[in-house]
C-alpha positions as CSV (number, residue, x, y, z in Angstrom):
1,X,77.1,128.2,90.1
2,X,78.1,129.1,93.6
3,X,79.8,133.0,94.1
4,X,83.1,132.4,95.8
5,X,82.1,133.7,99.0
6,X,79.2,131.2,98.5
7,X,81.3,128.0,98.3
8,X,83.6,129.4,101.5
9,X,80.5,129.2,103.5
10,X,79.7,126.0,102.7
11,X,83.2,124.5,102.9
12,X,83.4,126.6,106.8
13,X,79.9,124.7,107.4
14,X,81.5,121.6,106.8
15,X,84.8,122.4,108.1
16,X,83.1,123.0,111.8
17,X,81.2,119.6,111.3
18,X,84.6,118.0,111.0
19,X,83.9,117.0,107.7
20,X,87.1,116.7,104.4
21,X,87.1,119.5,102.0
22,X,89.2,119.7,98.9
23,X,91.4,123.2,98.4
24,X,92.9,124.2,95.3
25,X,95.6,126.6,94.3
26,X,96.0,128.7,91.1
27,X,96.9,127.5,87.9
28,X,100.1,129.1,87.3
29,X,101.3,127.6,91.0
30,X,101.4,123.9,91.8
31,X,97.5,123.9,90.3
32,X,97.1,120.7,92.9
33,X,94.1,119.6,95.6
34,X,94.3,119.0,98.8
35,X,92.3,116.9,101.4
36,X,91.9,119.3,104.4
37,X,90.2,118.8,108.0
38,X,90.3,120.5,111.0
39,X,92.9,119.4,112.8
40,X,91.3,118.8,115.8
41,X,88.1,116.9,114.4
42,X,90.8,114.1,112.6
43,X,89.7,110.7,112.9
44,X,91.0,107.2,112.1
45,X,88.6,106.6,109.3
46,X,89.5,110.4,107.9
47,X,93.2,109.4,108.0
48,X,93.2,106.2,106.3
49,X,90.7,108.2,103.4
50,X,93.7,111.0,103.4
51,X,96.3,108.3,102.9
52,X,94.2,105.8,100.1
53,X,93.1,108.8,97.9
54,X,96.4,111.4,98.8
55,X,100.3,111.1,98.4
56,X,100.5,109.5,101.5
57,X,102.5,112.5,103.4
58,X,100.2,113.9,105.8
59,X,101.2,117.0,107.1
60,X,99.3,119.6,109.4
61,X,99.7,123.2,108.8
62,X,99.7,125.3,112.2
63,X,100.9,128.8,113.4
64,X,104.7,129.3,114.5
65,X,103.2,129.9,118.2
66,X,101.5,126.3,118.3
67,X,104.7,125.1,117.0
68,X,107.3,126.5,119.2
69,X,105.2,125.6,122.1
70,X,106.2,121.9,121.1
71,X,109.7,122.8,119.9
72,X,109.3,122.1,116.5
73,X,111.8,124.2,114.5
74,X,111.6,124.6,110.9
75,X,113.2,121.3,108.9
76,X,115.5,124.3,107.3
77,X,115.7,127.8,107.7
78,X,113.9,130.1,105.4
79,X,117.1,131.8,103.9
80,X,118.1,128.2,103.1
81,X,115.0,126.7,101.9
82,X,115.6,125.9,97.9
83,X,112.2,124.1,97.1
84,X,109.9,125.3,95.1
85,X,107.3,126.9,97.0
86,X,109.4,127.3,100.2
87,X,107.4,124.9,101.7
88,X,108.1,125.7,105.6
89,X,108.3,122.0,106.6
90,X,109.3,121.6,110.5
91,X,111.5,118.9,111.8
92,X,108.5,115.4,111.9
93,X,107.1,113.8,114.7
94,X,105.5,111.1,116.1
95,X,103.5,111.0,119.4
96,X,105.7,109.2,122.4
97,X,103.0,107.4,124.0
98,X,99.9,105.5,122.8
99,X,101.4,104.2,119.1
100,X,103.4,101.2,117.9
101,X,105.7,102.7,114.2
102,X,103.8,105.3,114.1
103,X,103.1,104.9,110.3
104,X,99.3,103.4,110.5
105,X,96.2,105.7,110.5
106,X,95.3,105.3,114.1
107,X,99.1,106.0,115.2
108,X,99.2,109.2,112.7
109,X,95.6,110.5,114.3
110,X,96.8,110.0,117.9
111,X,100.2,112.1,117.3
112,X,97.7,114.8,115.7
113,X,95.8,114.7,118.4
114,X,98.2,115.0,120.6
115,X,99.5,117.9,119.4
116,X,96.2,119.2,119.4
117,X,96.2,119.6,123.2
118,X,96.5,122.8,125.0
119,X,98.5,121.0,127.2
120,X,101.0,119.3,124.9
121,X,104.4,120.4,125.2
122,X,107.8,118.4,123.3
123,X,108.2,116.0,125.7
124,X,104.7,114.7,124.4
125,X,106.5,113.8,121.3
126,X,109.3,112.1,119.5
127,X,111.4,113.1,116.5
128,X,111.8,112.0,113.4
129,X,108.4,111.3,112.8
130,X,105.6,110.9,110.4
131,X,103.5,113.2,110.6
132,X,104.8,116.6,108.9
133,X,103.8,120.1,110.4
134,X,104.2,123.0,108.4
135,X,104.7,126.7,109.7
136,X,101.7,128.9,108.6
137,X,102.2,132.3,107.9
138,X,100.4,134.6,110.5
139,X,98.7,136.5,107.9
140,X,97.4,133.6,105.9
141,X,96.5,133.5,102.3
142,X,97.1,137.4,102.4
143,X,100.8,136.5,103.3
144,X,101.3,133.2,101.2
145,X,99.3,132.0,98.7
146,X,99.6,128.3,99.9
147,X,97.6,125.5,100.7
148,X,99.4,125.2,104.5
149,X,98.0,129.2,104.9
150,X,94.7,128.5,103.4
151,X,93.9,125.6,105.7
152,X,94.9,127.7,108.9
153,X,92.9,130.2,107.2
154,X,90.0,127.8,106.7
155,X,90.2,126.2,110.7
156,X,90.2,129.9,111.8
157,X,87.3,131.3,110.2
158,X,84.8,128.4,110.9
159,X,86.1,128.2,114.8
160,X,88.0,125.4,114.9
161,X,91.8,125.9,116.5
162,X,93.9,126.8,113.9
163,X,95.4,124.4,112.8
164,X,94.7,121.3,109.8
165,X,95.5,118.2,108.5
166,X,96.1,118.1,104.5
167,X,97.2,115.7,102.0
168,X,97.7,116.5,98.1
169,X,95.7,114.2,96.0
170,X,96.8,111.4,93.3
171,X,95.2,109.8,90.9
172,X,95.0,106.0,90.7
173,X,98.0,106.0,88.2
174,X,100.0,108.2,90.7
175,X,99.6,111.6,88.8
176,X,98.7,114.5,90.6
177,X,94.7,115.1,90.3
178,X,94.3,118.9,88.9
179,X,91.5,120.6,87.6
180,X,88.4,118.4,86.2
181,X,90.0,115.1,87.8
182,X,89.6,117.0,91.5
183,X,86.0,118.0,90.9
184,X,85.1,114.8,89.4
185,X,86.8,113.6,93.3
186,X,84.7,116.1,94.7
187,X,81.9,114.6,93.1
188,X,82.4,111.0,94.0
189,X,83.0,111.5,97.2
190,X,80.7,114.4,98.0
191,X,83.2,116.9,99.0
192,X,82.2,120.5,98.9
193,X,85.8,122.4,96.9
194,X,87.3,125.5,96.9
195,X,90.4,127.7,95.5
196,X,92.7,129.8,97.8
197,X,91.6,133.0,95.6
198,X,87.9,132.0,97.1
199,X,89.2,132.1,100.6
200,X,90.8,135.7,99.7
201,X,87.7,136.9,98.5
202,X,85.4,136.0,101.2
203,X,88.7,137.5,103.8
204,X,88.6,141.1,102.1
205,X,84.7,140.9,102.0
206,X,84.7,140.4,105.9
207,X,87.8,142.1,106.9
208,X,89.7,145.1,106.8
209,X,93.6,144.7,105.7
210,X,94.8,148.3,106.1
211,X,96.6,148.3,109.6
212,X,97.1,152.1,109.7
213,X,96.2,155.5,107.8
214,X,98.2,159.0,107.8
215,X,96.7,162.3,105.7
216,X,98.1,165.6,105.0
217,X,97.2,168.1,102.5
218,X,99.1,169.1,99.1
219,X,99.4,171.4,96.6
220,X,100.4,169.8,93.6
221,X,102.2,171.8,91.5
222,X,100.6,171.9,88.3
223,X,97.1,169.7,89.7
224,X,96.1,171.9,92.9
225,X,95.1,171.0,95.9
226,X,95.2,166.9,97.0
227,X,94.5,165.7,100.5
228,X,97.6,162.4,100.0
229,X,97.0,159.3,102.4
230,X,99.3,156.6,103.0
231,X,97.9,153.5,103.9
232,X,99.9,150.4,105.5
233,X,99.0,146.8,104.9
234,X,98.4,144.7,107.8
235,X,100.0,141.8,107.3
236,X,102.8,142.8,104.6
237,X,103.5,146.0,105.6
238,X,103.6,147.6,102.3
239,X,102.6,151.0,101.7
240,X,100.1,152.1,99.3
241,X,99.3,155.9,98.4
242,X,95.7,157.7,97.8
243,X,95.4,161.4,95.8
244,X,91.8,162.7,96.3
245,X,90.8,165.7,95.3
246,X,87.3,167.1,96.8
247,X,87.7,170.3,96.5
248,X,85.3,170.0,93.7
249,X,82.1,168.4,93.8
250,X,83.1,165.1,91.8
251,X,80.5,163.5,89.3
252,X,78.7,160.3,90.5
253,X,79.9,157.6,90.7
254,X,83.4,159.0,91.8
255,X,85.7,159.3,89.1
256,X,88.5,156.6,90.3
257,X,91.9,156.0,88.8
258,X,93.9,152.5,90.0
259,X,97.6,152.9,89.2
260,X,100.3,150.9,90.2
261,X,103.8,152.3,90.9
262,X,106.7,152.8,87.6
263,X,110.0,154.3,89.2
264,X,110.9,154.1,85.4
265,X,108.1,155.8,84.0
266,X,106.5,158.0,86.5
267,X,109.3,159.5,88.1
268,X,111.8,159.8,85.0
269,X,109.8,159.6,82.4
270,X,111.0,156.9,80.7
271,X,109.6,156.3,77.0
272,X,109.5,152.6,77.0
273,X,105.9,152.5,78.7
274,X,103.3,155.2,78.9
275,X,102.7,155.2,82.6
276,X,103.9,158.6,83.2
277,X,101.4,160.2,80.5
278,X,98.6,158.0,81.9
279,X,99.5,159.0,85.7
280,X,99.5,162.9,84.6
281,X,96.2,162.4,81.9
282,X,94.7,161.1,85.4
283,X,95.8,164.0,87.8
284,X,94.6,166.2,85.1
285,X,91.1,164.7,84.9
286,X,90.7,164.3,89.1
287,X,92.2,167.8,89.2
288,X,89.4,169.1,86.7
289,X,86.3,166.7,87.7
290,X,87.1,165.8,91.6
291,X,87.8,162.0,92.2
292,X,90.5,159.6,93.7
293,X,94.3,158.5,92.2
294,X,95.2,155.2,94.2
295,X,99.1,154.7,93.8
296,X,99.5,150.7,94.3
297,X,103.0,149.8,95.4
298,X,103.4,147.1,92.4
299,X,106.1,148.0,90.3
300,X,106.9,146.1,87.5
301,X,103.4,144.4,87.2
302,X,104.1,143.4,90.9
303,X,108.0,141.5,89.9
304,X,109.7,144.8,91.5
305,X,112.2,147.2,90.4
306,X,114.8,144.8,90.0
307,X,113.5,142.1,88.3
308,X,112.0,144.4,85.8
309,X,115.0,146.0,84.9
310,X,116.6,142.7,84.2
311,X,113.4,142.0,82.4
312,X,114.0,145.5,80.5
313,X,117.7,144.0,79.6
314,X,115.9,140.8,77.7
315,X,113.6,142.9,75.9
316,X,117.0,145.1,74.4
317,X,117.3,141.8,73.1
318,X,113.8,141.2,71.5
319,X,112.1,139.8,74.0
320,X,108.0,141.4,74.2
321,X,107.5,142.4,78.2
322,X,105.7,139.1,78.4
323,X,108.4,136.9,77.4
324,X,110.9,138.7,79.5
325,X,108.9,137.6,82.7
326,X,108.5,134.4,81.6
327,X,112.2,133.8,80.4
328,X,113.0,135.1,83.5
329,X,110.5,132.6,85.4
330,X,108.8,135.4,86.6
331,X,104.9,135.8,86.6
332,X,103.4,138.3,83.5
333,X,100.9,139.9,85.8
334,X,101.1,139.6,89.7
335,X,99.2,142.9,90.6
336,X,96.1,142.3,93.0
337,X,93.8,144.9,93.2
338,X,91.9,143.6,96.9
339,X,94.0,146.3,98.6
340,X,92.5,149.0,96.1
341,X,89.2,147.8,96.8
342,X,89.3,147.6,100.8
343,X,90.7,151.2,100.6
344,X,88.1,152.5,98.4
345,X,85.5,150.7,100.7
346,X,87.2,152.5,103.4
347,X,86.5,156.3,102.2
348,X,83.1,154.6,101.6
349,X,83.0,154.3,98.2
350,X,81.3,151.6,96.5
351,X,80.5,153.4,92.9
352,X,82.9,154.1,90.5
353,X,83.7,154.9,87.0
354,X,87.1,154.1,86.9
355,X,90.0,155.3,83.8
356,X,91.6,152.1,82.9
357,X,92.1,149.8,79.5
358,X,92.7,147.1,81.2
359,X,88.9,145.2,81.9
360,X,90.9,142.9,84.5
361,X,90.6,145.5,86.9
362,X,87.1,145.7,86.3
363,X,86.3,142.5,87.1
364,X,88.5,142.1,89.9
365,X,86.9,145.0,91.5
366,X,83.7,143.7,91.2
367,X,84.9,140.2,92.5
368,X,86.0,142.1,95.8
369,X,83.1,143.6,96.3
370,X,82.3,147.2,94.6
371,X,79.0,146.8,93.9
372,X,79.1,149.5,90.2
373,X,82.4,149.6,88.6
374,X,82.0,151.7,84.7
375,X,85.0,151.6,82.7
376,X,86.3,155.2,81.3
377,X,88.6,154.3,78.5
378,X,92.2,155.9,78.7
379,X,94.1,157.3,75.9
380,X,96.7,155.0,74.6
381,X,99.8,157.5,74.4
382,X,101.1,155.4,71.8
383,X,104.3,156.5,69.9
384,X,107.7,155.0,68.1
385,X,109.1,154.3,71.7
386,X,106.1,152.7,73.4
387,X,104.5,151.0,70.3
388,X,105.7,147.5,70.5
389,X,105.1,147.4,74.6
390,X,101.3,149.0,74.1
391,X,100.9,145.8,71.1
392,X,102.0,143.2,73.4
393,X,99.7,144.2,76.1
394,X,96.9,144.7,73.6
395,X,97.7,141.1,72.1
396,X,98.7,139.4,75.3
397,X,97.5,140.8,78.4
398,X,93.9,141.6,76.7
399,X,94.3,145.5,77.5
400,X,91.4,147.5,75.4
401,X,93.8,149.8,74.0
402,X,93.1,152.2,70.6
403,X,96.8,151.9,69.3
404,X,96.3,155.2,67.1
405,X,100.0,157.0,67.0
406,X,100.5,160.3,68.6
């Protein structure tokens, strides 16, 4: 089987050839296909396969430059936007010259072409249309997880303007094709098929997401000395912290502990989770052995402050921490650990043994592109207040935890 970043270089091949590929999403999102091209290599005979095999609504994904360059403002404005996904659909459009309704493959190619040109401005088109542009986030995947910023993403890296034409795919009985129905497509119709986690793992092996870096030293109170780092996202902007103590020679590989943000627990202590013991048992071990603490700014398993305290509210009421997100329709786990490993490849380390229960970050890790990751169990911390939480991570979220009581 292909490695992710693998199957992105063959999709980009094929991408620059103007040749369809099919992208997927994740399961837990619209877990859908879509028939991508490069915009700009569309073709009659690649429209009419988009609208036989696909929904029939062809849209092309572009960048809100492109867009207000032919004064197409978003269908609704982002603070009103109520579907699902916020699906950043723009008011649609047909090309003013050179089609008859503008519904048949040739007339949907020539607007797409149209738009396509340098020189195109608004008065090149007419609208309503049919053909549907959607507004790409600048960041891409890193920004939205969608198939409108993974085809962007997709027309950028192999060259091609940025910019795509996609169309979700149906099966013959007008169900949406997921999982073994798309690569059984793929398969038929010899199209090479990727996820949007594949494009984000060949981005963070090629590129570096931090924008900016500032470093001071501290002496932590009862730790010692700590040179603290702040690092800022590029694209979202959020702010991510980095303890490393040198000032002993650390074991190799460098002792590493990933630990994402409780206001709850690690700043008040609260009794519900054990974060705050596992955050000190870590200062304690980096402050003895030398090593790294990177402070991910994920509260809440990524949901935020305030949607875990509402989820805190349903678990009063005998909900697990699981079942809280989920009544809330909230996901149980959103933390992404890319930004951990980009950082850690920035101070140039690429061995770790790193203090965690939890083997997803592990693999994760790994998938992103440190090449030795060894996995020092943690304590569990487990006591009257914390018992039921540490169970339903054992149980649900597969954490490798020794419940023993303390």
């Amino acid at each position: 089987m292909l490695s992710a970043i693998e199957r992105v270089e063959s999709a980009l091949s094929d991408f620059k050839k103007g040749k369809m590929i099919i992208l997927t999403d994740d399961s837990e999102r619209e877990n859908e296909g879509d028939l991508i091209i490069a915009a700009e290599h569309v073709t009659t005979e690649s429209m009419n396969f988009m609208i036989r095999n696909g929904s029939g609504i062809v849209c092309v994904a572009m960048l809100a430059t492109q867009l207000r360059q032919l004064d197409l403002p978003l269908m609704i404005s982002h603070d009103q936007n109520t579907s699902m996904r916020g699906t950043p659909f723009t008011i649609s459009v047909d090309a003013r010259e050179g089609i008859t309704t503008g519904v048949s493959a040739h007339d949907r190619t020539v607007t797409i072409k149209k738009m396509m040109e340098s020189r195109a401005f608004a008065h090149d088109l007419v609208k309503p249309g049919h053909i549907f542009p959607l507004q790409a986030k600048d960041g891409g995947v890193f920004e939205r997880q969608g198939h409108t910023e993974g085809a962007v993403d997709l027309a950028r890296l192999s060259g091609c303007k940025p910019a795509a034409v996609l169309c979700e795919i149906m099966n013959p009985d007008g169900t949406m094709s997921k999982g073994d129905q798309l690569s059984a497509f793929a398969n038929r119709h010899q199209l090479a098929i990727l996820s949007i986690d594949d494009i984000m793992t060949y981005r963070i092996h090629h590129e570096n997401l931090l924008a900016e870096e500032a470093s001071a030293s501290f002496l932590l109170d009862e730790y010692g000395n700590y040179q603290m780092s702040v690092y800022k996202e590029k694209y979202s902007g959020c702010e991510h912290v980095v303890l490393m103590n040198d000032s002993k020679p650390s074991q190799q590989p460098m002792l590493v502990r990933i630990h994402s943000s409780c206001f709850t627990g690690d700043l008040f202590a609260s009794r519900r989770c054990d974060c705050n013991k596992q955050l000190r048992y870590s200062l304690q071990r980096i402050s003895d052995e030398g090593g790294v603490l990177i402070y991910l700014n994920q509260e809440g398993r990524g949901i935020g402050l305030f949607n875990k305290i509402r989820a805190y509210a349903l678990q009063e009421k005998g909900y697990d921490t699981v079942q809280a997100n989920e009544k809330l329709g909230l996901p149980v786990d959103s933390r992404k650990y890319y930004i951990a490993a980009n950082i850690l490849k920035n101070l140039n380390i690429n061995e770790i043994r790193l203090m965690t229960n939890n083997p997803g970050k592990v693999r994760d890790l790994k998938k992103y592109g440190i090449k030795h990751v060894e996995r020092i169990h943690m304590p569990a911390f487990a006591d009257q207040h914390n018992q039921f939480y540490l169970q339903t991570k054992k149980a649900k979220l597969n954490h490798d935890i020794n419940m023993t009581m303390t």
